[in-house]
Structure formats: C-alpha cells, structure tokens
N, C-alpha and C positions, 0 to 999 in steps of 0.2 A: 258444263254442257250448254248452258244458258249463255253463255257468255260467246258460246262459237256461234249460235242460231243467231245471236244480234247480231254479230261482226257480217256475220252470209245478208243477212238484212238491209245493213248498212251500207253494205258493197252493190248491190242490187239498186239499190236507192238513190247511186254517185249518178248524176248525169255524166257519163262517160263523154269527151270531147271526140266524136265521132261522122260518119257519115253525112252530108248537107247540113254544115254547120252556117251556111248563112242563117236559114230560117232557124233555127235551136240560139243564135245567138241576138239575132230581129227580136226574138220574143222575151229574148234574158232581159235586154236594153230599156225596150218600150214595158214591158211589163212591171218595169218599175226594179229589178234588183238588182241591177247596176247601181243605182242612187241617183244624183241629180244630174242629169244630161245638161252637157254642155253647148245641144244643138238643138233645133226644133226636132220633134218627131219628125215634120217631113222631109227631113233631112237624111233622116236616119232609114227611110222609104228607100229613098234616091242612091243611099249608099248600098241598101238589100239588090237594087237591081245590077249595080258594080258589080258586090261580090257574087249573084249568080251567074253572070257573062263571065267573071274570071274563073270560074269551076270547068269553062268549057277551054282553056289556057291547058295545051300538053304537056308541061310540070305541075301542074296544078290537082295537088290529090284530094284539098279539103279547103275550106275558106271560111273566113267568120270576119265578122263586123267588129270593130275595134270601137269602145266607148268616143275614146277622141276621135273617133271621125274617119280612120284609119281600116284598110281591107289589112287581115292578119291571113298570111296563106302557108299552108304545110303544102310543102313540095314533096312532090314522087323522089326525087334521084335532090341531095342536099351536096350536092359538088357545085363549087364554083362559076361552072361554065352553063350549066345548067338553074343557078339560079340568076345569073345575068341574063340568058336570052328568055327566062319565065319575066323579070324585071322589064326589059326593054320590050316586048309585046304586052304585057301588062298597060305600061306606057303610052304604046300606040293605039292600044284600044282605048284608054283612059284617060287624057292627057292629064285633068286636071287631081289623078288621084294619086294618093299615100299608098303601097304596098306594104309591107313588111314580112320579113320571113321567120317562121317561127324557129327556132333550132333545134336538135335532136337533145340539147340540155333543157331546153324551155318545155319542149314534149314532157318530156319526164316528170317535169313538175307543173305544169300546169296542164291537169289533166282531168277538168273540168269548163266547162263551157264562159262558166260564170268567173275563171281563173285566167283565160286565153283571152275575155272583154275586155278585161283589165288592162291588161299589155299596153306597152304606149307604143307610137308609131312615130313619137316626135326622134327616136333618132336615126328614126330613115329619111332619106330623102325623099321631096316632091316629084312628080314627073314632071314639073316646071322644071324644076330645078336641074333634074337629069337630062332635060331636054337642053337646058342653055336659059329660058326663057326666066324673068322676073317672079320669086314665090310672092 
C-alpha cells in the first residue's frame, strides 16, 4: 500500500510539459537545471519574448525555450502541410530564429519540461537558411 501512495506522489510531483511552456521552460534554464548555458542569460530573455509571440502562430498549441538557443513548438494538427505554413510564418515573424517541431514520438517521451530543454534544434533549419539568406 505504501508503495501505490509514493508512485501517486511521485506522479503529482513530475512537472508535466504542459500549458505556457515558454515561462515553465525560462525558469528550467535560468534557474540553473539545465547546467551550463551556452548563451548569456539575456539572451535567453530575448528568446522568452520569441517563443511568447509564437504561441499566438494558429498551429501553434504550446512552445518552450530549447537550451541551445532554439524555440521547440508542439503543433495543434502534426500533418505536413500544417507544419510547413506553422514553419514559414514562424519565419516571417522571426527571421533570425530556429523553430523545431516536437513529434508525437518525442511527446511520448519527453514529457517533462526539463526533458523537452534538452532537445537540440541543431537539426532544423534557420529561418536564414529557409529564407535563402547566409546562416
């Protein structure tokens, strides 16, 4: 019986990767448990204001801050054509930013705030790069 009341504990206690994850993921980074940032703090500001304006993007169902420097975004509708026009308005609103889309396999396991930071974004493309222009 003691062993089911930890597990209920336990599971209560997971930062579920949920609702306005820019701020839940700003405070993973800067708060120190990510580990050694790879950018100034106010860098990682500048990136918090990105991924809020990309939450207002209509595939856009949730969005979090990516350690490297990277917006990671869970899309409403995970079809093709709908994550190219969430990409290419992402884009246009952002010229100079990394998107990356999480997958419905990546969901599955990383399903923690501090699990979804992690992600890399180095193998999406820049919006330089999608635009044409020099990364």
């Amino acid at each position: 019986m003691r062993w089911i009341v930890a597990l209920l504990a336990g599971l209560i206690l997971v930062d579920p990767a949920s609702a306005e994850g820019c701020t839940k993921s700003r405070e993973y980074i800067l708060g120190g448990l990510a580990g050694d940032l790879p950018a100034a703090a106010a860098q990682y500001q500048d990136l918090f204001k990105v991924c809020i304006q990309a939450l207002s993007l209509p595939n856009v169902k949730d969005a979090y801050l990516l350690k490297d420097g990277g917006i990671a975004i869970l899309p409403k509708q995970d079809s093709l054509t709908a994550t190219a026009g969430t990409l290419a308005q992402f884009c246009q609103h952002f010229p100079k930013g990394r998107a990356r889309f999480v997958t419905a396999r990546e969901r599955r396991r990383a399903v923690t705030v501090g699990l979804i930071v992690l992600l890399s974004s180095s193998g999406s493309a820049s919006c330089k790069k999608i635009r044409g222009l020099a990364d």
